[in-house]
VOGU-3710 file (C-alpha; in Angstrom, 3 decimals, decimal comma):
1> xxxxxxxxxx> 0,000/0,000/0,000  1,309/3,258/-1,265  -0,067/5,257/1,822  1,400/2,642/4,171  5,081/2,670/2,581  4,607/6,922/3,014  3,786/6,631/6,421  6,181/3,958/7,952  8,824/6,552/8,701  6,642/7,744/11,608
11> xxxxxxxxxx> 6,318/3,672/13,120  9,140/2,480/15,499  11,939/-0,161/13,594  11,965/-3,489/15,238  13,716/-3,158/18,507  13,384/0,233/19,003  10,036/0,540/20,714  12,004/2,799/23,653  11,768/5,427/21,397  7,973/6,333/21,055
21> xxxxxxxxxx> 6,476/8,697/23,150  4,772/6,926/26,263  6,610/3,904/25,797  7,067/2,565/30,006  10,497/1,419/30,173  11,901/-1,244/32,664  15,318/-2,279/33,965  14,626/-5,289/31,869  13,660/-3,725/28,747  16,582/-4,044/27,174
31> xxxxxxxxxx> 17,420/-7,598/27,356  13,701/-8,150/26,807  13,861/-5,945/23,245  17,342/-8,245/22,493  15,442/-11,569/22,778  12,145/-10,106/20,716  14,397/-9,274/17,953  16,039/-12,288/17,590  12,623/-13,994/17,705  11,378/-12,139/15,027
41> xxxxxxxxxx> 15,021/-12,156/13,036  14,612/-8,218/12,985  11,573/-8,240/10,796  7,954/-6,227/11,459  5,410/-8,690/12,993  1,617/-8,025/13,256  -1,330/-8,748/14,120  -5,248/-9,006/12,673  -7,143/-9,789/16,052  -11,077/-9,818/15,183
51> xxxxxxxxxx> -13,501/-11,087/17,741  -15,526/-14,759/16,079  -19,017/-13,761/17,629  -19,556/-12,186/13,992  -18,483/-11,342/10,497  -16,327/-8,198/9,446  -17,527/-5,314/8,138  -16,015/-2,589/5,839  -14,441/-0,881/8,935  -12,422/-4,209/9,456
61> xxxxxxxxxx> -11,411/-4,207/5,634  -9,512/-1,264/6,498  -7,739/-3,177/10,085  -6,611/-6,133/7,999  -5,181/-3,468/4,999  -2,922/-1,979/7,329  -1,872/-4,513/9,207  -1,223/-6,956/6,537  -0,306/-4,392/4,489  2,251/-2,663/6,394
71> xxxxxxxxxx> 4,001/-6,049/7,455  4,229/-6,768/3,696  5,607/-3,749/3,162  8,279/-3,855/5,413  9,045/-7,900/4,612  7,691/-8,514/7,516  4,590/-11,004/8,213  0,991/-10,908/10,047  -0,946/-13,591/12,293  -4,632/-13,893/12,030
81> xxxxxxxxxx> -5,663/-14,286/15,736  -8,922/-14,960/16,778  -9,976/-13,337/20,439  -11,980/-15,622/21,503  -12,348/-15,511/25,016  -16,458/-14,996/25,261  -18,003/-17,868/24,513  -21,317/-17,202/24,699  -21,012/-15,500/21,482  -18,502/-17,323/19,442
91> xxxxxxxxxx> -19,858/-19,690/17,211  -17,400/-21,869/14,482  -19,511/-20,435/11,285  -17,646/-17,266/12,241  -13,990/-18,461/12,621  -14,540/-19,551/9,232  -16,480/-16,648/7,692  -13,067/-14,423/8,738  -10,750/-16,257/7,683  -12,168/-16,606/4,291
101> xxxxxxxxxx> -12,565/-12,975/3,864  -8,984/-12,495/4,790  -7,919/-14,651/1,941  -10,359/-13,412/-0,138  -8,956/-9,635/0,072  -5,607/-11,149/-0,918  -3,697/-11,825/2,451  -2,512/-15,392/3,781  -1,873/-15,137/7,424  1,864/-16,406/8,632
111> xxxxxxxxxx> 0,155/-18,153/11,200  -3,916/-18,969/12,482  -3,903/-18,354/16,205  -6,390/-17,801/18,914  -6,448/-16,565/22,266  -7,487/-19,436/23,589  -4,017/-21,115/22,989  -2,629/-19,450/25,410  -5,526/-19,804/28,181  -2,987/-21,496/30,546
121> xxxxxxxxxx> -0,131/-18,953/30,429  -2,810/-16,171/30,732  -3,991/-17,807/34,442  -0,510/-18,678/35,292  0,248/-14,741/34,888  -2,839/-13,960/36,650  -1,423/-15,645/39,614  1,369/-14,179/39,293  -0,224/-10,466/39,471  -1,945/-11,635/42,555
131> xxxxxxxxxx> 1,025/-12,895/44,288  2,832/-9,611/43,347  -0,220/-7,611/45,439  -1,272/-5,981/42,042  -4,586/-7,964/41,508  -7,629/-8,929/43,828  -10,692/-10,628/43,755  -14,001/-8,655/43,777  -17,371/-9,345/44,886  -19,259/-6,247/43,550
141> xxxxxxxxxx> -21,660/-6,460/40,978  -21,227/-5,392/37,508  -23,446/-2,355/37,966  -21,791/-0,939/41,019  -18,546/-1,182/38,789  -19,849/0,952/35,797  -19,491/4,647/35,542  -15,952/6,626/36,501  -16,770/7,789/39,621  -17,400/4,411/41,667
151> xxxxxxxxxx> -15,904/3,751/45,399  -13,254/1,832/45,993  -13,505/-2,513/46,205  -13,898/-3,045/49,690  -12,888/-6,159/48,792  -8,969/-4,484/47,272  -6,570/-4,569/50,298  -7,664/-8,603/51,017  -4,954/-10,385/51,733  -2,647/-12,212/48,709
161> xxxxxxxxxx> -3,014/-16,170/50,046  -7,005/-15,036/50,291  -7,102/-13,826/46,559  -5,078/-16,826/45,612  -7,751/-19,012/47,168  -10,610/-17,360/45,807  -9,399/-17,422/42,275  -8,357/-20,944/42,706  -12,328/-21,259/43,702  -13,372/-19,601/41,178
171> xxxxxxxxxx> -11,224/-21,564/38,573  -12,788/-24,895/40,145  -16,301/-23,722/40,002  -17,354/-22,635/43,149  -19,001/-19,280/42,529  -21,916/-18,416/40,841  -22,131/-15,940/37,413  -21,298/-12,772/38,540  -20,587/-13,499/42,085  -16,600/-13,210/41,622
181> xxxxxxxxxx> -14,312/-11,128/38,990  -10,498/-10,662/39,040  -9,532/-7,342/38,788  -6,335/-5,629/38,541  -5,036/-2,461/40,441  -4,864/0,129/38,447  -6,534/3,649/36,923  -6,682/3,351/32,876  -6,333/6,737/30,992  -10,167/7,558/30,791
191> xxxxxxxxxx> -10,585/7,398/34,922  -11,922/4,023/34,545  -10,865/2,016/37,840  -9,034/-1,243/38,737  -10,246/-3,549/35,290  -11,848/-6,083/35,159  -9,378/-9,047/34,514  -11,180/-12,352/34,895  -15,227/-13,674/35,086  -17,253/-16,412/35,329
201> xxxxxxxxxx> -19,293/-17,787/32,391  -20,874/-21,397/32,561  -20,540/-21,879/29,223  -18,531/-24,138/26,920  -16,065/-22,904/25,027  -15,773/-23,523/21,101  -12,169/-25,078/21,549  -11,664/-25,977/25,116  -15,120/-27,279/25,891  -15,764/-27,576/30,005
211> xxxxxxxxxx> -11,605/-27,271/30,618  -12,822/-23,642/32,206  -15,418/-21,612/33,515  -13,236/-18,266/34,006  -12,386/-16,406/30,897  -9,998/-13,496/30,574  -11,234/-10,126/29,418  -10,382/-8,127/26,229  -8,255/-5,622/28,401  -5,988/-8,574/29,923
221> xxxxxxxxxx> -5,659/-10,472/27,037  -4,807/-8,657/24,292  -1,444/-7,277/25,008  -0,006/-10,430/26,474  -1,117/-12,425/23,112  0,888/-9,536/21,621  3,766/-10,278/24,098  3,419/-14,369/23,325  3,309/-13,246/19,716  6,598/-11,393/19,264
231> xxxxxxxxxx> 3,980/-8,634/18,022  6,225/-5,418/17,063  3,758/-2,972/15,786  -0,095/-3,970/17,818  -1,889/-1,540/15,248  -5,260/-1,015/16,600  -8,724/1,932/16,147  -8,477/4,952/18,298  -10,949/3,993/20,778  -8,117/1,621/22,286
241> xxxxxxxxxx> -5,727/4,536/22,661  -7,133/4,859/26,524  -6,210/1,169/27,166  -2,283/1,550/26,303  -1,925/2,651/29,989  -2,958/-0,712/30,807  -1,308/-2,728/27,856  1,918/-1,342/29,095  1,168/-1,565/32,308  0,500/-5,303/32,075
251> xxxxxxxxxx> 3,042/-6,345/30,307  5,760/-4,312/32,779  4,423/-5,990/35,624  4,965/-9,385/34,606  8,650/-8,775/33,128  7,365/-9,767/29,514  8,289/-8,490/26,349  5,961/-5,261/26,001  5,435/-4,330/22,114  4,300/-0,708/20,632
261> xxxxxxxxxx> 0,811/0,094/20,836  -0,242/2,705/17,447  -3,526/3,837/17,220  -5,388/4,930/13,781  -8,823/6,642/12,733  -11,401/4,008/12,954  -13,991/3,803/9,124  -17,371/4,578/9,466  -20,578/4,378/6,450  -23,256/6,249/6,621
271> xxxxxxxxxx> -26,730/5,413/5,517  -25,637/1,862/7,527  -25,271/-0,075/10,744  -22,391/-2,125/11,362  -22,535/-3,193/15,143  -22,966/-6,847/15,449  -26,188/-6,684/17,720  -27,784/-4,485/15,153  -27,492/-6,674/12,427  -28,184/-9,623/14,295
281> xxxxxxxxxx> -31,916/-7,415/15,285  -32,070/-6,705/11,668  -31,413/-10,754/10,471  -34,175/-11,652/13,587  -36,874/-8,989/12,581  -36,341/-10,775/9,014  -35,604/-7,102/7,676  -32,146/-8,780/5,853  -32,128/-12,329/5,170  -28,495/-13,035/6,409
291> xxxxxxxxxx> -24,868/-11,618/7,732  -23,997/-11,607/3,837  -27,704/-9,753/2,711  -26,103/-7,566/0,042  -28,022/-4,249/1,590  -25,612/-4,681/4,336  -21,768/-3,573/4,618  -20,549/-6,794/5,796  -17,652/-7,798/3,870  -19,206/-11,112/3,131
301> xxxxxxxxxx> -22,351/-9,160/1,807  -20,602/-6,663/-0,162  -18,617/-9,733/-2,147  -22,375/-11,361/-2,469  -23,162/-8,035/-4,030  -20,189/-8,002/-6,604  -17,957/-5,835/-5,144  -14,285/-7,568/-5,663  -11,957/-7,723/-3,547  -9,675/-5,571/-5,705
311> xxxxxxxxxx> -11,594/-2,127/-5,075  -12,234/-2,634/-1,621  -8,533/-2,689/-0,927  -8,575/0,307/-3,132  -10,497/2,552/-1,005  -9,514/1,904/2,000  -6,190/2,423/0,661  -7,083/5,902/-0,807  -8,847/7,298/2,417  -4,884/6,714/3,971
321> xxxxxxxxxx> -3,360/5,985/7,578  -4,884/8,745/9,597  -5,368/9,263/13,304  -8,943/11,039/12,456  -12,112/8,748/12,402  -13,171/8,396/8,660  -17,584/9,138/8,293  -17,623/8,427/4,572  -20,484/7,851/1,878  -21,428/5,042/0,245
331> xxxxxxxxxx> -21,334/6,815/-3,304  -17,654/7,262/-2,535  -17,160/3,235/-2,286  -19,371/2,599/-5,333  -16,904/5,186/-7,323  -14,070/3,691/-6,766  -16,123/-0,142/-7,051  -16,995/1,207/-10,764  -13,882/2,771/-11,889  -12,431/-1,096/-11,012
341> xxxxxxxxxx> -15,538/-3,031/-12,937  -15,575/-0,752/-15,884  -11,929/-1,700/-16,799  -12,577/-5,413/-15,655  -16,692/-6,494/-16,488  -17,085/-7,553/-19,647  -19,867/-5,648/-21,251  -23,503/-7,452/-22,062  -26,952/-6,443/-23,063  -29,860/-7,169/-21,198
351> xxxxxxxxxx> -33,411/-6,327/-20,232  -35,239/-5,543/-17,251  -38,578/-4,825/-18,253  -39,362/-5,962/-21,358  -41,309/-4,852/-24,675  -41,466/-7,686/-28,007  -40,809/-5,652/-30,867  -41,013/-7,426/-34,211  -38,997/-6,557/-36,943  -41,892/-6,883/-40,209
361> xxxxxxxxxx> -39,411/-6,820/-42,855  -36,484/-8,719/-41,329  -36,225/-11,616/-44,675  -35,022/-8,796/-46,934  -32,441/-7,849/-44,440  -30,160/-10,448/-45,214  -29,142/-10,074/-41,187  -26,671/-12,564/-40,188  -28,116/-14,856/-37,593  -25,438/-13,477/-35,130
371> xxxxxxxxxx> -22,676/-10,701/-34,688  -19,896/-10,119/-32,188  -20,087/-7,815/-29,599  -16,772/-6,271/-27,602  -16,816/-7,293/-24,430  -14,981/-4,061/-23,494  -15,642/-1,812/-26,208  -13,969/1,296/-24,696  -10,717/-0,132/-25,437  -10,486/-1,122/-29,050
381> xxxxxxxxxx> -7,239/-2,783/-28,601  -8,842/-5,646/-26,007  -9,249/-8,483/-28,813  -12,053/-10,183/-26,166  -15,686/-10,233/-27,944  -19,052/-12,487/-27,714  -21,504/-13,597/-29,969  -24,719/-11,808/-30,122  -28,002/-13,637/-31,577  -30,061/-11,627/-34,266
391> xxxxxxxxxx> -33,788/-12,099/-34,947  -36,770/-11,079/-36,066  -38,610/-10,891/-32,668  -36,485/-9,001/-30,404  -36,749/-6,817/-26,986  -35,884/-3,852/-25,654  -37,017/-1,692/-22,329  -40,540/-0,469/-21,865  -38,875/2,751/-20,733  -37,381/2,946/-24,392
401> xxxxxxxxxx> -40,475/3,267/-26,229  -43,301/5,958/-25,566  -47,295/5,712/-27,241  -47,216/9,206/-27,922  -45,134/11,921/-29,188  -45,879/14,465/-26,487  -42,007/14,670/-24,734  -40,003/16,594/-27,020  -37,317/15,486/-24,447  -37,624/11,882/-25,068
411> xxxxxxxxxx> -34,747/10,720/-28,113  -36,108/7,005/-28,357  -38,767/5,373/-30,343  -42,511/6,474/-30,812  -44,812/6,313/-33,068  -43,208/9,678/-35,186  -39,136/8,879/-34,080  -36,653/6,237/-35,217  -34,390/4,267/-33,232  -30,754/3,123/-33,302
421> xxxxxxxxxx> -30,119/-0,520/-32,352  -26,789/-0,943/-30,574  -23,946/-3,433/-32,417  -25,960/-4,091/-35,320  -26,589/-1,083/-37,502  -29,932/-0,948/-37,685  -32,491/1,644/-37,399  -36,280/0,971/-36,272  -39,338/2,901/-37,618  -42,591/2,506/-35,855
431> xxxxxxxxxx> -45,493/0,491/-37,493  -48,148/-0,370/-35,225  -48,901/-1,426/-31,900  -50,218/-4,591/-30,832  -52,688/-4,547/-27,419  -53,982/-7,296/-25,018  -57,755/-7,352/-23,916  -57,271/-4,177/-21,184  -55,309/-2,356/-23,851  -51,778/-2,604/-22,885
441> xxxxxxxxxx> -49,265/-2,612/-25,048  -47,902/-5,961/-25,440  -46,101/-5,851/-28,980  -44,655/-2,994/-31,132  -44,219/-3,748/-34,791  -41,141/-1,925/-36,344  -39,605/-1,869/-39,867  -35,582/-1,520/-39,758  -33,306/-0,107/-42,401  -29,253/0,087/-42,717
451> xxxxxxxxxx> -27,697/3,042/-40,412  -26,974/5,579/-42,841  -24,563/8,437/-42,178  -27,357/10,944/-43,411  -30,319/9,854/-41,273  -28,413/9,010/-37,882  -31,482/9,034/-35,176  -30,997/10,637/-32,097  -30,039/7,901/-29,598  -29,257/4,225/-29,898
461> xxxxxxxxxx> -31,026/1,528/-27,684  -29,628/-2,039/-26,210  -31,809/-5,486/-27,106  -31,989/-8,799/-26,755  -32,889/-11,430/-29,382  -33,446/-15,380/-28,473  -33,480/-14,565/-24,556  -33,142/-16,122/-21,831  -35,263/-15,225/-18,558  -33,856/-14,338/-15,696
471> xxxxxxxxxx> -34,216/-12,991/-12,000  -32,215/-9,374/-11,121  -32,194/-7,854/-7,297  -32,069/-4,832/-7,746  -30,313/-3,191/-4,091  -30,385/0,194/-2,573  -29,745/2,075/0,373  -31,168/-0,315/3,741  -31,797/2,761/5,025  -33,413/6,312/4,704
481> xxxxxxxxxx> -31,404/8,448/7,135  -27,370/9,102/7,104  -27,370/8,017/10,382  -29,747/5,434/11,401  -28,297/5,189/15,083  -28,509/8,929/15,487  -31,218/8,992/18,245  -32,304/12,646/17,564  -32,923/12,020/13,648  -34,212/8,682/14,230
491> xxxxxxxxxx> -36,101/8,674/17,308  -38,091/5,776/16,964  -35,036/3,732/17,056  -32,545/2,421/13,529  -35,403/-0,096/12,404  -38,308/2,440/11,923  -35,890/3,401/9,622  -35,811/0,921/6,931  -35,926/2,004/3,371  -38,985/0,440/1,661
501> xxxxxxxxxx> -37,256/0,502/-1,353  -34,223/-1,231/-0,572  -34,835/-4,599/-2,654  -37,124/-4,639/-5,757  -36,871/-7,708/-7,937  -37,478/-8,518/-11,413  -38,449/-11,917/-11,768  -38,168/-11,943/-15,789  -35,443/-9,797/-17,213  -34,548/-11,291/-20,072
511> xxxxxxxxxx> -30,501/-11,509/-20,501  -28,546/-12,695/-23,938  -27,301/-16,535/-24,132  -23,752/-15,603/-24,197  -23,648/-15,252/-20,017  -26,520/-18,018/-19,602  -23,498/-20,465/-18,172  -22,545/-17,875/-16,139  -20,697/-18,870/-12,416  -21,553/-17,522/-8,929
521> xxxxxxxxxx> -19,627/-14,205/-8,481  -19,180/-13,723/-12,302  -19,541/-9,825/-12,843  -20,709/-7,849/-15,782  -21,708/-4,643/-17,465  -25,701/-4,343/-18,136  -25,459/-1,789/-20,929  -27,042/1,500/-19,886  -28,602/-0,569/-17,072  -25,153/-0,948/-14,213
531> xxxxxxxxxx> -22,846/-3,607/-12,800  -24,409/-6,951/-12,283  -22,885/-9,929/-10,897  -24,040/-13,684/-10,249  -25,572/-14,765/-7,155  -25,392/-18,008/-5,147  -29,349/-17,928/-5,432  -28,816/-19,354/-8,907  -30,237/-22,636/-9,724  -29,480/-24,507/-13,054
541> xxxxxxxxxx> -32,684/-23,410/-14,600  -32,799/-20,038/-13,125  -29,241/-17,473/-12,818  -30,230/-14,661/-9,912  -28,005/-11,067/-10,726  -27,147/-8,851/-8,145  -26,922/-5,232/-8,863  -23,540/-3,876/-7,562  -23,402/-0,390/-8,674  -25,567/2,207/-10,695
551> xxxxxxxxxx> -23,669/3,321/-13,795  -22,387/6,983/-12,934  -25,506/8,778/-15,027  -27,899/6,243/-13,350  -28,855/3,996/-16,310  -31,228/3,906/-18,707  -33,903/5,083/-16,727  -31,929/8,894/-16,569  -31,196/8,953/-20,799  -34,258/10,893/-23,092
//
């Protein structure tokens, strides 16, 4: 990443982590920093850390970009490491879910590791901290430990051999949820006092089963992971920049190797929710279907939608390595999502809403019975191409073609106004219109001639000939506000805000034979129409498109 490689002046080099500003220092630290770097043979190590109880979002796209990113850029490697030390929200769909969407943005972890691996070492340290007098265990419920100006433990100056006890107790089950926590002694940056370090949750855990019932918080375990890890650079959002008191505090106390915490500006979307227990309300209320519903900004739902891999890594590359938190519009993604597709979607025609128009003098044509198409037409020297059918009964949009002559705006067919036909040189001249029993239009006859360079008509229109149906979701914004969670905009709460209009779907669009084989994922241009790609919906009889982007003047629907 270009931004990373401008940027990596202002990181520590491996050994050196003395140097930053607020770095705690030991008498051990430097024998401590000679052993890290010859773990790590001199070379950057980091870390992608994401909790399993969910799947990532576009905010983590931009997490595993710089941390992957920078340690490739400096030769160095990064660990995939899953926290997961709650397990009453972990489930093994999710360890899976990540570490396919890690792949699938391009990055192959030097090493799979979880927090749990090190559940041992983590209670072995706790220990430790309580025989050193710097952790106790607490009685007092959760709530009386919330805010920033709580009293005191009364339960903080207990003896050491007591708090060994009672953790030991706790550790063997004799304490009730909620009844016992560890904490440690000390004040974190934002007032909050003595941490929680250790609880008690009766619940199995995904890889250790019934082995424990005390689990180690976020706060504890995070920076000794980085310790066990030979982590040099622990690259995390800004809302952990109160906790480095603690990370370096932790670390310091035990005499481990303490690594560099750097903080950056966390990504944000409006128009969007990405907090876990939203979109798990919004997958209950059957508002989405799934973590991967293409209306959300999951990044398993944005690849459902067509969005590669490629552009994602993109933008978050061009929005940069900035302390500031990042509020950013989903036109902005979509940009830089169709700058990517136009170079790399082959270019198709097909139909949404379909009119038969048949073509009364197409025998003295002398029409082949096909003709290729460029699949990328905007660059003549691209050799790729497709074969398009040609017939006498073809179709184009409803929207194309108007009953009357009324809109001097409108520049496709009516009754009084030719027609271009895209690839094929033709040019349509109304005849007659053919009507069902309530008078709808259900056929237009037309009579074609040769384009001439004398009687050029004013626009040309896409068609298909020899179709075959199809079902296109058609996806906008899930919701009507910029900010759904903003209680004052939204005060009925972010689900009385659901756009209506989010999903329509067109059950027969109509879409030429050259993509009927197409695979799951496979992407393409709709001409005038936008970017379309294959969804896993798809059946042998049946191919389901996804719309990915608008095309920057909005499509057909926005042409005269």
């Amino acid at each position: 990443m270009d931004e990373l490689l401008r940027t990596r002046a202002h990181f520590h080099k491996v050994g050196e982590n003395f140097k930053q500003d607020g770095y705690v220092t030991t008498p051990k630290t430097a024998e401590l920093l000679k052993a890290h770097v010859a773990a790590v043979g001199g070379k950057v190590v980091t870390r992608f850390p994401p909790e399993p109880n969910g799947v990532l979002h576009i905010g983590h796209a931009k997490a595993i970009n710089i941390n992957f990113g920078y340690a490739k850029a400096m030769g160095g490697v990064c660990n995939l490491r899953f926290d997961d030390t709650n397990p009453e929200k972990e489930e093994e769909k999710f360890f899976s879910a990540i570490e396919d969407i890690v792949h699938w943005l391009g990055y192959d972890p030097a090493r799979v590791t979880h927090s749990s691996d090190n559940f041992q070492q983590l209670y072995l340290w706790a220990v430790k901290l309580i025989q050193k007098g710097l952790a106790f265990v607490c009685h007092q419920k959760v709530e009386e430990m919330r805010g920033f100006e709580v009293q005191l433990s009364p339960w903080r100056e207990r003896p050491i051999e007591e708090n060994i006890q009672l953790f030991e107790d706790m550790k063997n089950g004799k304490f009730d949820e909620g009844e016992a926590t560890l904490r440690l002694k000390l004040t974190l940056e934002e007032g909050k006092v003595d941490p929680v370090a250790y609880r008690i949750k009766y619940v199995p855990h995904h890889r250790t089963g019934n082995q424990w019932c005390i689990y180690p918080t976020y706060d504890y375990t995070h920076c000794l992971c980085d310790s066990i890890e030979n982590i040099t650079h622990s690259l995390c959002t800004k809302e952990f920049q109160s906790r480095r008191s603690s990370y370096y505090w932790l670390c310091n106390a035990l005499d481990i190797y303490c690594p560099v915490q750097w903080e950056y500006g966390r990504l944000n979307v409006n128009y969007t929710v990405v907090s876990k227990r939203k979109i798990l309300k919004l997958i209950t209320t059957k508002t989405v279907n799934d973590w991967d519903d293409p209306r959300l900004f999951t990044l398993t739902a944005l690849r459902r939608r067509g969005i590669p891999s490629e552009a994602i890594n993109r933008f978050v590359a061009k929005l940069g390595l900035t302390m500031s938190q990042m509020v950013i519009d989903p036109h902005v993604l979509d940009a830089t999502v169709r700058d990517y597709l136009n170079i790399h979607a082959p270019r198709t025609m097909a139909v949404l809403e379909g009119l038969k128009l048949t073509i009364e003098n197409f025998s003295e044509l002398n029409l082949p019975s096909s003709v290729d198409v460029p699949d990328f037409p905007s660059d003549p020297t691209d050799p790729r191409k497709h074969s398009v059918s040609v017939d006498r009964e073809i179709f184009i949009e409803k929207s194309d073609y108007k009953p009357d002559d009324s809109d001097k705006s409108f520049r496709r067919l009516t009754p009084k106004q030719a027609v271009g036909l895209k690839h094929i040189g033709l040019v349509l001249r109304f005849v007659k219109e053919v009507k069902d029993a309530e008078g709808h239009v259900t056929e237009v006859v037309v009579k074609a001639e040769k384009l001439s360079e004398k009687d050029k008509p004013k626009a040309f229109i896409h068609w298909v000939a020899k179709p075959v149906s199809c079902e296109v979701r058609l996806y906008d914004r899930l919701f009507k506000s910029k900010n759904p969670e903003d209680a004052q905009l939204v005060p009925g709460g972010f689900l009385s805000d659901i756009n209506p209009d989010s999903l329509t779907v067109v059950y027969n669009a109509l879409i030429d034979q050259s993509i009927a084989k197409s695979k799951v994922y496979d992407r393409f241009q709709f001409e005038r129409i936008g970017f379309f790609c294959v969804d896993r919906d798809s059946t042998s009889s049946t191919l389901v498109f996804n719309r990915t982007v608008m095309l920057k003047d909005g499509g057909a629907s926005g042409k005269n």
